[in-house]
DOGUVO-95573 format. One line per 2 residues: their letters; for each residue x negated, y, z of N, C-alpha, C. Coordinates in steps of 0.02 Angstrom, whole numbers, plus 50000, padded with zeros to 5 digits. Atoms other than C-alpha are relative to their C-alpha. Last residue first. Example, Ala and Ser with C-alpha at 12.3 -4.5 7.8 and 13.67 -1.06 7.14 Angstrom:
<pts>
sa> 50042:49941:49997:49316:49947:50357:50039:50055:50037; 49955:49941:50000:49385:49775:50390:49955:50060:50000
</pts>
This chain:
<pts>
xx> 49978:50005:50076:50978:50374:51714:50061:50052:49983; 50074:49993:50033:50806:50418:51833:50078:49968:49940
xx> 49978:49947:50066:50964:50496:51949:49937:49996:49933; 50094:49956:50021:50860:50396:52077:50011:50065:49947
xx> 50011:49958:49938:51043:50340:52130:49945:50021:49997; 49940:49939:50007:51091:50281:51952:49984:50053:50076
xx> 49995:49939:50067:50937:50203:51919:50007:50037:50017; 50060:49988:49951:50960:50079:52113:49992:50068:49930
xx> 49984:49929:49927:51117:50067:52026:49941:50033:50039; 49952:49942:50033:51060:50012:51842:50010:50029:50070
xx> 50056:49971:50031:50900:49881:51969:50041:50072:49950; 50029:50000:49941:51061:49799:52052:49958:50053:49976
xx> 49945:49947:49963:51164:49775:51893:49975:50049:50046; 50018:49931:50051:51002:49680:51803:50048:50070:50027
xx> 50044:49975:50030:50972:49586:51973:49997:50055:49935; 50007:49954:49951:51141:49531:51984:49939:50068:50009
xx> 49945:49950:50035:51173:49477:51800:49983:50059:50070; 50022:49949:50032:51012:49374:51832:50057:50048:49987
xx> 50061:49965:49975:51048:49282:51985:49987:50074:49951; 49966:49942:49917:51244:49263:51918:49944:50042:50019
xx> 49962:49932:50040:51142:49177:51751:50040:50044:50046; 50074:49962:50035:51013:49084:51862:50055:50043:49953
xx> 50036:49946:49932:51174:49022:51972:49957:50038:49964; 49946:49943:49976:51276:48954:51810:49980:50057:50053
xx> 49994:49945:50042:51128:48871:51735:50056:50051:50016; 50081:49941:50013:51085:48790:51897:50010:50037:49958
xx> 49992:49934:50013:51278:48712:51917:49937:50058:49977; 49937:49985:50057:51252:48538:51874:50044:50047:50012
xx> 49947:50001:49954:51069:48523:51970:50063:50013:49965; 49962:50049:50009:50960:48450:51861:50053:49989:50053
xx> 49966:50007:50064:50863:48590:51816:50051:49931:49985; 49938:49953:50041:50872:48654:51973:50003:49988:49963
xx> 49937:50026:49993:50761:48515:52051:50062:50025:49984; 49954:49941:49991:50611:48545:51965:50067:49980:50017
xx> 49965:49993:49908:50496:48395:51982:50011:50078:50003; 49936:50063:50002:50497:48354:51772:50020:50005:50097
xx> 50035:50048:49971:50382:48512:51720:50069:49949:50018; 49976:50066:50016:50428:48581:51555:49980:49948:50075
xx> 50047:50059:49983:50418:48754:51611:50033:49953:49994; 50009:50026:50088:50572:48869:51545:49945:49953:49971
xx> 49951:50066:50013:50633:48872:51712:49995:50007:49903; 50004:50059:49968:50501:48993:51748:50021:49929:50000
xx> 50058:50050:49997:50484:49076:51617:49989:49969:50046; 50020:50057:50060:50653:49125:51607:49974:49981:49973
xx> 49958:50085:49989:50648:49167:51795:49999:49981:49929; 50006:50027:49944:50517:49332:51757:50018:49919:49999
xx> 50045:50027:50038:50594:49370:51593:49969:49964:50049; 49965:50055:50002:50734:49421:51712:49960:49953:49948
xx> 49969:50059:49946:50633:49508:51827:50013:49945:49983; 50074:50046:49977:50518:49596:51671:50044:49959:50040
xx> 50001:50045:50010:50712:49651:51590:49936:49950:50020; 49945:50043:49980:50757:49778:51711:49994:49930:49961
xx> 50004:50012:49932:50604:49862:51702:50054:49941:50015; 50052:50042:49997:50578:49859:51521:49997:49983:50040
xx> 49990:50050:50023:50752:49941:51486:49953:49930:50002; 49943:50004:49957:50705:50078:51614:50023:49921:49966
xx> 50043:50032:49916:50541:50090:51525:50042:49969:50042; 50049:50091:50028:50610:50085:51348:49969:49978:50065
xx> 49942:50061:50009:50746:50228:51439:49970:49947:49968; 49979:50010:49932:50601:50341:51500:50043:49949:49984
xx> 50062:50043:49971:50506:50331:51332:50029:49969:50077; 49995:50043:50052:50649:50419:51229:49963:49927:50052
xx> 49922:50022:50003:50689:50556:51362:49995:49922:49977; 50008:50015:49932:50496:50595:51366:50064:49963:50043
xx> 50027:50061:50000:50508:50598:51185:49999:49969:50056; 49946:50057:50013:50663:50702:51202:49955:49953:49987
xx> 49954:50023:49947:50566:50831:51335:50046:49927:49948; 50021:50031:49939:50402:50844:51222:50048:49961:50040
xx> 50024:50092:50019:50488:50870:51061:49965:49970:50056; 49926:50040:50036:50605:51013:51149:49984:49940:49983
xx> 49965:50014:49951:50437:51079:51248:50058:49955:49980; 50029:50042:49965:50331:51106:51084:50029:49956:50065
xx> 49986:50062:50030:50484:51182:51002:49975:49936:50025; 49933:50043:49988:50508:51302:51163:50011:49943:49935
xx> 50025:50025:49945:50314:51340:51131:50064:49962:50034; 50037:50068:50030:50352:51381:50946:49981:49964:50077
xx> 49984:50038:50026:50492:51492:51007:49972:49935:49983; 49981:50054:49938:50383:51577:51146:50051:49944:49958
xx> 50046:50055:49959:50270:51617:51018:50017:49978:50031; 50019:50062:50057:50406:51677:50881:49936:49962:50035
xx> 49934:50058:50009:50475:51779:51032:49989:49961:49944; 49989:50034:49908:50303:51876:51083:50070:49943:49968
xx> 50033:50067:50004:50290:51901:50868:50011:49988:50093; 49973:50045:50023:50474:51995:50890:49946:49937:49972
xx> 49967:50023:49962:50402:52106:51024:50022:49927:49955; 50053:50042:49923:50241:52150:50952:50068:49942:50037
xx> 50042:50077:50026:50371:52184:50778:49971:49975:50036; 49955:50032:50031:50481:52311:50871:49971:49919:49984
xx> 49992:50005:49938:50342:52413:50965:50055:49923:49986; 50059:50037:49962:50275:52432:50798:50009:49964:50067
xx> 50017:50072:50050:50447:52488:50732:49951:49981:50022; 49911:50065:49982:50486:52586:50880:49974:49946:49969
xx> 50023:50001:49934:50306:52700:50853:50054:49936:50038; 50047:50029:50022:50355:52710:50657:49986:49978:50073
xx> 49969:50063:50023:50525:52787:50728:49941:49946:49963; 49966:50056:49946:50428:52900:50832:50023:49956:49975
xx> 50036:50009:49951:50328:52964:50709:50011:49959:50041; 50024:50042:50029:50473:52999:50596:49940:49995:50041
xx> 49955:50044:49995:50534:53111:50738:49985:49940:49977; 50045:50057:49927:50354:53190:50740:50065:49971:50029
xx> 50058:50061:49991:50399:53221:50567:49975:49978:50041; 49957:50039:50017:50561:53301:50584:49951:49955:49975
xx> 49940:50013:49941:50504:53419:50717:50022:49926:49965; 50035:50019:49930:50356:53487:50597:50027:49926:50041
xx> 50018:50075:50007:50472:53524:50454:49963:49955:50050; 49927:50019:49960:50523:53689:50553:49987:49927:49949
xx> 49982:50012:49932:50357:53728:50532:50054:49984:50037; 49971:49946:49962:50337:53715:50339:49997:49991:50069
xx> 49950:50015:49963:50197:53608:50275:50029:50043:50039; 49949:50035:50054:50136:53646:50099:50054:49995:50073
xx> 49951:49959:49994:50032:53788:50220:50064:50001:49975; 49997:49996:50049:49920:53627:50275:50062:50060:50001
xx> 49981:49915:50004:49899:53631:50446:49999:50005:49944; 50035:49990:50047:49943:53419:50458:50016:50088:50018
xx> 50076:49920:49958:49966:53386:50631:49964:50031:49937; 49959:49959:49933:50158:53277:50575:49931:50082:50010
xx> 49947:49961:50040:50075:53226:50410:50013:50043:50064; 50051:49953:50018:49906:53134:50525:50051:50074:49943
xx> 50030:49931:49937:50043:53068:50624:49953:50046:49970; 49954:49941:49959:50131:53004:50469:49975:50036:50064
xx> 49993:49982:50066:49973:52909:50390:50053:50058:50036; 50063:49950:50011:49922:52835:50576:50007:50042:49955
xx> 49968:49971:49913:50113:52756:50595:49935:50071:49984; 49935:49915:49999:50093:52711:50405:49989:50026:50074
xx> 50049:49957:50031:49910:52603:50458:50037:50046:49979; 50046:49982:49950:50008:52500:50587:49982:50061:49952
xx> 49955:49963:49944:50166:52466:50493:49951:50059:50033; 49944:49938:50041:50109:52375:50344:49996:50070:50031
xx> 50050:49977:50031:49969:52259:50444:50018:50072:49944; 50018:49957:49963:50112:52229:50550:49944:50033:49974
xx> 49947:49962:49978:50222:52151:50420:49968:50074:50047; 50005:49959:50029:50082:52060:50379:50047:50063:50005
xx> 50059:49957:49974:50061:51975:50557:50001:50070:49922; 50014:49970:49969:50245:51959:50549:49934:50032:49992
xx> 49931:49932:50036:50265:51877:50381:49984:50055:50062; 50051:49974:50050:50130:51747:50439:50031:50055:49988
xx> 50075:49961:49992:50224:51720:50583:49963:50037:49978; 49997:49926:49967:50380:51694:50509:49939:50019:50056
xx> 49986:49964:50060:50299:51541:50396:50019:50075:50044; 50091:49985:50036:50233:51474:50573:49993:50042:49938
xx> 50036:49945:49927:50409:51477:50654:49919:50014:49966; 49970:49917:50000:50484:51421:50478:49981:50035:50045
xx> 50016:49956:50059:50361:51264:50471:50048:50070:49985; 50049:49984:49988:50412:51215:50660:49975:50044:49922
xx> 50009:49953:49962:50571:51208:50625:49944:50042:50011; 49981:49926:50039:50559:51120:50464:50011:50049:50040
xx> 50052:50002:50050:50469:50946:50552:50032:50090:49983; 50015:50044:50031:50627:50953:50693:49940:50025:49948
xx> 50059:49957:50017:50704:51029:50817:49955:49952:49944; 50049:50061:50054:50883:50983:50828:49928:50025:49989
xx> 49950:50057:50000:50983:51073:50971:49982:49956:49954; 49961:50030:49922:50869:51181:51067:50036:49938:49960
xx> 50026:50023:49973:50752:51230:50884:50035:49959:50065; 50010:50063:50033:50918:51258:50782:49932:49961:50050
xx> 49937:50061:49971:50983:51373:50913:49987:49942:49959; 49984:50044:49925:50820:51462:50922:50058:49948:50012
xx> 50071:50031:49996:50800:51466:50728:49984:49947:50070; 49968:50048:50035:50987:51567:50723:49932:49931:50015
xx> 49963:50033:49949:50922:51683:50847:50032:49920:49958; 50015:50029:49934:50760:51720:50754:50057:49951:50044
xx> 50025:50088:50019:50841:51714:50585:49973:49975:50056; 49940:50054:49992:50961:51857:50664:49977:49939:49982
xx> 49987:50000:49933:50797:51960:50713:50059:49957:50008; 50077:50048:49969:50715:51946:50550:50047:49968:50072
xx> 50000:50089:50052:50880:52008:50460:49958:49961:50033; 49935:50045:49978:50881:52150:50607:50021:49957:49948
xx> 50011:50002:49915:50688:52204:50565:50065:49962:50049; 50037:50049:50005:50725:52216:50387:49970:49944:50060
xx> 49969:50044:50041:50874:52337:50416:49966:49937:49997; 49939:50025:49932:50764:52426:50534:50029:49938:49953
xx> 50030:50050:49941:50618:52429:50414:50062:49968:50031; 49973:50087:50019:50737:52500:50275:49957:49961:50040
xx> 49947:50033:49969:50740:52664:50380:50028:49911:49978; 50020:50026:49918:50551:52688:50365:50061:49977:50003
xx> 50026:50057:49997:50575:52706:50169:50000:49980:50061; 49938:50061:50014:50734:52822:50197:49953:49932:50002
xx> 49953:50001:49948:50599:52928:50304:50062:49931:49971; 50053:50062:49963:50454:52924:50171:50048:49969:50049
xx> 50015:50075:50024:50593:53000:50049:49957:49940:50040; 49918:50043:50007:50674:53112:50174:49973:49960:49964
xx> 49982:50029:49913:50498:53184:50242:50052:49953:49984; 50061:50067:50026:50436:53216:50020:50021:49975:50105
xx> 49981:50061:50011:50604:53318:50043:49950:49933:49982; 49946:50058:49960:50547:53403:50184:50055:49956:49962
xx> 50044:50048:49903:50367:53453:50122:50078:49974:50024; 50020:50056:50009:50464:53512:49952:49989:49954:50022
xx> 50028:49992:50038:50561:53642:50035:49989:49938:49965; 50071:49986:50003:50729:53679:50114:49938:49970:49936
xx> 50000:49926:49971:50929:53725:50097:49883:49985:50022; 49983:49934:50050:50938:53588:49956:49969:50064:50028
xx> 50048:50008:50066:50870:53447:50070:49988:50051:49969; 50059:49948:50024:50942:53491:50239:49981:49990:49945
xx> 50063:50021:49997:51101:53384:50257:49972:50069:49993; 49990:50009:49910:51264:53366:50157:49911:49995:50009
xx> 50012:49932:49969:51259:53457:49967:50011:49989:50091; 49949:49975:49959:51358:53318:49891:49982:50063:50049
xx> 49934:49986:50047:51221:53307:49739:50060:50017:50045; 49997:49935:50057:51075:53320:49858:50066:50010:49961
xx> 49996:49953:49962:51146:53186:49990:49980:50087:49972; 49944:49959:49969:51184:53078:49868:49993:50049:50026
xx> 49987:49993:50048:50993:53067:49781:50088:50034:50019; 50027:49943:50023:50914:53027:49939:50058:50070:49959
xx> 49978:49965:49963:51042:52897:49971:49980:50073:50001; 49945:49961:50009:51002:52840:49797:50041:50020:50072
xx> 49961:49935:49988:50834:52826:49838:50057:50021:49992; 50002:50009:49928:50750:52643:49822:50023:50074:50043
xx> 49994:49945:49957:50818:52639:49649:49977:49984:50081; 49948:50003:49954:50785:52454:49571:49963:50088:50037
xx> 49941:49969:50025:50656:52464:49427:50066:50038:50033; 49951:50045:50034:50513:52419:49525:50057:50046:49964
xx> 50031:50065:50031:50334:52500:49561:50061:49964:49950; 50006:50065:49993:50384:52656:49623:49972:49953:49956
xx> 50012:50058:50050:50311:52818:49597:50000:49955:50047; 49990:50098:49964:50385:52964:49677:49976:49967:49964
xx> 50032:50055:50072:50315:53155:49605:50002:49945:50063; 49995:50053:49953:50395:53322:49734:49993:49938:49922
xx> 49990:50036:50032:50387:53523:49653:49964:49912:50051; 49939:50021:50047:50394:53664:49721:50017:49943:49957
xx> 49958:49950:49982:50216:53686:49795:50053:50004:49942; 50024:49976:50006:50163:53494:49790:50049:50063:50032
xx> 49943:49935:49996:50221:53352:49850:49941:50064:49999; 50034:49934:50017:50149:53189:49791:50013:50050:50013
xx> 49967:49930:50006:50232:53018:49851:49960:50060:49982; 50053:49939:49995:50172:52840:49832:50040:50063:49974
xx> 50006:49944:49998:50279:52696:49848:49946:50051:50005; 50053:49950:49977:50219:52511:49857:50025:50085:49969
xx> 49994:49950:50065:50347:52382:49835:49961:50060:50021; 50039:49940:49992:50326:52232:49964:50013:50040:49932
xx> 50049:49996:50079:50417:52052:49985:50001:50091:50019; 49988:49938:49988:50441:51985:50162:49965:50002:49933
xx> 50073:49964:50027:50458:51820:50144:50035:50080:49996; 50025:49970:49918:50564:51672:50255:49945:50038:49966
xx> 50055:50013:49995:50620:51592:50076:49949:50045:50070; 50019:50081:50010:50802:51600:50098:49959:49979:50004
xx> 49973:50071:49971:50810:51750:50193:49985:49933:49999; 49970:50057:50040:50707:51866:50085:50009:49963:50039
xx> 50008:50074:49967:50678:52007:50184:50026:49965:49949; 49955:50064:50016:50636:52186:50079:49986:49931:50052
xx> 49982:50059:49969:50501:52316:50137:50069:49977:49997; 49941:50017:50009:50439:52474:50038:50019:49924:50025
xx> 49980:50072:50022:50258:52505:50074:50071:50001:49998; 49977:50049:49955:50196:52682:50095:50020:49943:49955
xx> 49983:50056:50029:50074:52811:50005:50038:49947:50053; 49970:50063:49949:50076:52993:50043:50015:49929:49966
xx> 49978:50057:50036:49987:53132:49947:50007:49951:50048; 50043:50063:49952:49972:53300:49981:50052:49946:49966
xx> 49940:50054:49989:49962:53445:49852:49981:49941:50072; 49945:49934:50047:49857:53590:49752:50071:49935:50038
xx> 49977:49931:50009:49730:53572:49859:50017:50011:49969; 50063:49977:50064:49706:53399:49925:50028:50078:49976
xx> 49972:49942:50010:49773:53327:50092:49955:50014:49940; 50047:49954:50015:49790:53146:50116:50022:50066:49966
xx> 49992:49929:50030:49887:53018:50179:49941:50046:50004; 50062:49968:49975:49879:52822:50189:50038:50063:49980
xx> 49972:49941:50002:49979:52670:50165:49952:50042:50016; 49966:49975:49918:49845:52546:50102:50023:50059:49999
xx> 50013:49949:49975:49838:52527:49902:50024:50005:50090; 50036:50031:49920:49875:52350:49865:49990:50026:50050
xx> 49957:50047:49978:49978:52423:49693:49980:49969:50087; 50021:50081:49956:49819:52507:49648:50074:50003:50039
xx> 50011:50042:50037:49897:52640:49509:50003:49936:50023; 49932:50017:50013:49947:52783:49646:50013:49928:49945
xx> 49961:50010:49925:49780:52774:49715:50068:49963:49962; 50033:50079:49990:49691:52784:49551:50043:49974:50045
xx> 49962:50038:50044:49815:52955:49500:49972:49917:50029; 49930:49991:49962:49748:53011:49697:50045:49970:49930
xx> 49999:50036:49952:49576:52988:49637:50052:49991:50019; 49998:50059:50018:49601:53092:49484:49998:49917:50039
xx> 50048:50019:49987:49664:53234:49582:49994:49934:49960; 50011:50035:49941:49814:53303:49528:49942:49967:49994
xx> 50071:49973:49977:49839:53464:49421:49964:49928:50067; 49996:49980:49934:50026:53449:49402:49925:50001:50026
xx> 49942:49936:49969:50026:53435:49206:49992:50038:50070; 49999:49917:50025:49873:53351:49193:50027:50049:50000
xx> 50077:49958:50000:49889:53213:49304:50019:50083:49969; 49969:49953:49939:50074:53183:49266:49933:50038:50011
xx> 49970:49928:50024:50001:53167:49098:50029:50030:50045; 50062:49937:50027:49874:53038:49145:50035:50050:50001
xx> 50053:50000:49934:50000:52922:49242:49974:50064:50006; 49972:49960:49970:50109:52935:49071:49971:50018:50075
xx> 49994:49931:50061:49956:52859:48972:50067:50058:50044; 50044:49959:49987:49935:52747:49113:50005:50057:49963
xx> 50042:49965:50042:50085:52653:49079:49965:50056:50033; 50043:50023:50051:50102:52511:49183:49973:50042:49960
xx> 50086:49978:50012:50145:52610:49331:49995:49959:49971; 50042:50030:50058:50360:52569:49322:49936:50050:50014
xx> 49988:50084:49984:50477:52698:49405:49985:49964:49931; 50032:50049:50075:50433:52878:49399:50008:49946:50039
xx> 50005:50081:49971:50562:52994:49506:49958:49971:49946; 50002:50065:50049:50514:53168:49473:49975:49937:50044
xx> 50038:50064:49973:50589:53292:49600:49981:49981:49941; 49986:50041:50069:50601:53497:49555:49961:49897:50026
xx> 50050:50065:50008:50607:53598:49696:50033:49971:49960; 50023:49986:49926:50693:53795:49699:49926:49922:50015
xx> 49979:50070:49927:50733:53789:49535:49947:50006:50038; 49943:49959:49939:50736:53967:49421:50007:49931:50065
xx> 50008:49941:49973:50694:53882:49269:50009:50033:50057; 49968:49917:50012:50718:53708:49220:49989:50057:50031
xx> 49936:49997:49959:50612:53572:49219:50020:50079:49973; 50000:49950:49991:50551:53490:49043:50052:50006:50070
xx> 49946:49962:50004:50565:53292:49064:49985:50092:50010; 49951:49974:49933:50404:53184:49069:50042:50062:49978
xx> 50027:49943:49992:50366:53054:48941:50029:50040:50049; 50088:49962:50028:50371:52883:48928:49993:50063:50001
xx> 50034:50072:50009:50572:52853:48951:49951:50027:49977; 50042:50016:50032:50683:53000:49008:49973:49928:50003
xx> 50034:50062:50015:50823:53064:49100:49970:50005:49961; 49999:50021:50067:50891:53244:49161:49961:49907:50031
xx> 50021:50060:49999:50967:53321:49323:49993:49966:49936; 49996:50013:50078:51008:53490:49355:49957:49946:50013
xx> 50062:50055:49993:51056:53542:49535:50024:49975:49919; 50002:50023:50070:51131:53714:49573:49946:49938:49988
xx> 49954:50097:49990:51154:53715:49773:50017:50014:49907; 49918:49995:50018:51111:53925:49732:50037:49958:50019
xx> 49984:49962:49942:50929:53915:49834:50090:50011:49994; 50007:49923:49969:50900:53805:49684:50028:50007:50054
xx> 49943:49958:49968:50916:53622:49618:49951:50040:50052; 50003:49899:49980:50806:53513:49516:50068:50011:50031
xx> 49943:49974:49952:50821:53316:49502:49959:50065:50004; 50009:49918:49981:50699:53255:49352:50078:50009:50027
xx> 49926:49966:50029:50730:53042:49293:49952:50091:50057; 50040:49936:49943:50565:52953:49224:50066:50035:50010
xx> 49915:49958:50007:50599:52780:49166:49979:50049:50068; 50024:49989:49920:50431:52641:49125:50082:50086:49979
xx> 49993:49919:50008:50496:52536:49000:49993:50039:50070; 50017:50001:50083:50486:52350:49022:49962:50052:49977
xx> 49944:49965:50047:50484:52349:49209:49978:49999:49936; 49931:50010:49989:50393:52243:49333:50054:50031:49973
xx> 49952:49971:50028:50214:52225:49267:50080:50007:50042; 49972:50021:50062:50109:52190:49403:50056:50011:49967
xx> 49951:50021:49970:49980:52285:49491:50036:49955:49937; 50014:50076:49982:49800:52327:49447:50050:49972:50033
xx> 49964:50034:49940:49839:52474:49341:49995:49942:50008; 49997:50079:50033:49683:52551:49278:50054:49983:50039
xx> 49922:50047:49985:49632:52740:49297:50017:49936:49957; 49998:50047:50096:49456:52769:49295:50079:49984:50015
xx> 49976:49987:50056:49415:52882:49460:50042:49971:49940; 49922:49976:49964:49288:52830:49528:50046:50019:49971
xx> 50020:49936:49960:49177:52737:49397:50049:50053:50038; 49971:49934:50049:49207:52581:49323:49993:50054:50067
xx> 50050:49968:50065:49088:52424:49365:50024:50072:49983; 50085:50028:49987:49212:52301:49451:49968:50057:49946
xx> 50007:49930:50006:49408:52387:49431:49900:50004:49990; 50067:49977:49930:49480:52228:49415:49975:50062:49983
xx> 50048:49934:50031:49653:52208:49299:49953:50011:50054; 50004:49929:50016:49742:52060:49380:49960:50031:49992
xx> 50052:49963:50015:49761:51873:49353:50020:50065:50001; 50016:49962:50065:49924:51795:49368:49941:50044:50041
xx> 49978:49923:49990:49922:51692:49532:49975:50005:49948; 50041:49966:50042:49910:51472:49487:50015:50101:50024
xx> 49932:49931:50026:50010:51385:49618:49943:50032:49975; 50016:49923:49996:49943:51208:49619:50016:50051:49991
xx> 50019:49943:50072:50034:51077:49626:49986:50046:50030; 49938:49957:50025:50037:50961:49792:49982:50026:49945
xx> 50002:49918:50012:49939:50797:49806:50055:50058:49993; 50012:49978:50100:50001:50647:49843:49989:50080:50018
xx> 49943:49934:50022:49960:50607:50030:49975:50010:49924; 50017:49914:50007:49855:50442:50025:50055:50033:49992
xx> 49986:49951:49927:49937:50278:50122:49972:50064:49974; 50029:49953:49974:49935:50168:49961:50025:50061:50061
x> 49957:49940:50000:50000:50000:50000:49956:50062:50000
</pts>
């Protein structure tokens, strides 16, 4: 019989664009495709609550005159060629187009002089497969004017996007600096969300560990591990990225914006506080699995013992009278098999109560 584990298949990762050899600078995107067409849309609106809103594909949208801040959403970095032209248009650092390119890019912020630049992670749960999947944002805010680049097709702003067009809120009535706060801000709020999906697989996990624990328990407590430690590897380095926004003296940042970044602050400060707590309960989980297979083996073993006990006695007499010797006088007494079966019924009864009062059944 063969006893080797069959191999598993290998999971091949698509190859990405390396940067080895090229000189600061070089724009290359090392992420992966996720849109066909890369889709640029322009939100303007004035001191009036006038908001003009166009679309595009590959190139960027004339704004209009007279607007107070002008957003461009870009979704899709494959093409570099539009990368470049935000470049040029808005004067941005070529380091800061590289940034926005690397897909891997740690969150981070920085100040440069015609703008600052904020990069965060976008966080999704995938239920079924216990994975936290990632979309990398990067923000630009200049004077009057605010540059998003996602990665995926899917809007990660249309709350944003309401709250300009219905005119609820601060957006309209201030600057750039506080709507580049509302976009990093809706990203922080999909933690929570992500954070209470995690937190219902926990409880669901625990009631599967107490009442069946089994081979796939354990591999989902170890799979949400892994998810955690990255999770925190997310979290940690934004928290630092927004405090360094909050004390920024830059003159992009107004002072009554201030307040609403050392709010965001705090809610980065929760979320950290959030995830320590929810790896503490994926260790005491795996330690209540260890305990669950401990206590029903220990369950399992106690009743082969209990069953072993009661039958050594009677194994006992039916080796005895199972000797062939010829001077035994019970075997030719013409009740013996009736007493040795009473003996033993007593004995096994005897040894269940003596159990039952040890509470060992």
């Amino acid at each position: 019989m063969n006893l080797r584990k069959p191999k598993l298949p290998s999971v091949r990762l698509p190859k990405r664009p390396r940067k080895t050899g090229l000189p600061p600078g070089t724009l290359v995107f090392t992420g992966r495709k996720k849109v066909e067409e890369t889709h640029v849309t322009l939100v303007q609106f004035n001191a009036e609550g006038q908001i003009f809103e166009q679309h595009a594909k590959d190139l960027l949208p004339t704004p209009e005159e007279g607007a107070k801040v002008s957003w461009y959403d870009i979704r899709g970095l494959h093409n570099v060629e539009l990368i470049q032209a935000v470049g040029d248009r808005f004067n941005i650092h070529p380091l800061v187009l590289e940034d926005v390119l690397n897909t891997q890019q740690r969150p981070k912020f920085e100040e440069h002089e015609g703008g600052l630049f904020l990069t965060v992670q976008s966080l999704s749960f995938d239920r079924e497969n216990l994975e936290i999947k990632t979309e990398q944002v990067a923000i630009y805010a200049g004077a009057g004017f605010v540059i998003s680049f996602q990665e995926d097709e899917d809007d990660l702003f249309p709350a944003i996007r309401e709250r300009i067009h219905s005119g609820r809120g601060k957006i309209k009535k201030r600057g750039a600096d506080y709507l580049a706060y509302a976009l990093t801000d809706n990203v922080v709020d999909h933690y929570y969300v992500l954070l209470d999906q995690m937190e219902e697989v926990l409880d669901s996990l625990e009631e599967e560990v107490l009442s069946r624990p089994g081979r796939a328990s354990k591999e989902k407590i170890h799979e949400l591990k892994i998810q955690s430690i990255m999770l925190r590897k997310v979290v940690s380095p934004l928290r630092e990225a927004i405090s360094q926004f909050s004390r920024s003296d830059n003159p992009l940042v107004e002072e009554s914006t201030r307040i609403f970044l050392r709010d965001l602050y705090d809610h980065t400060i929760q979320v950290m506080d959030t995830i320590d707590t929810y790896r503490d309960v994926m260790n005491g989980l795996y330690d209540l699995y260890l305990s669950e297979i401990s206590f029903r083996m220990n369950n399992v073993i106690q009743l082969l013992t209990i069953i072993s006990t009661i039958f050594i006695p009677l194994t006992f007499l039916a080796g005895i009278y199972g000797m062939n010797f010829d001077n035994m006088p019970e075997l030719h007494w013409e009740y013996g098999y009736f007493v040795l079966w009473g003996i033993m019924v007593v004995i096994a009864l005897g040894l269940v109560y003596l159990f039952k009062r040890k509470s060992w059944l």
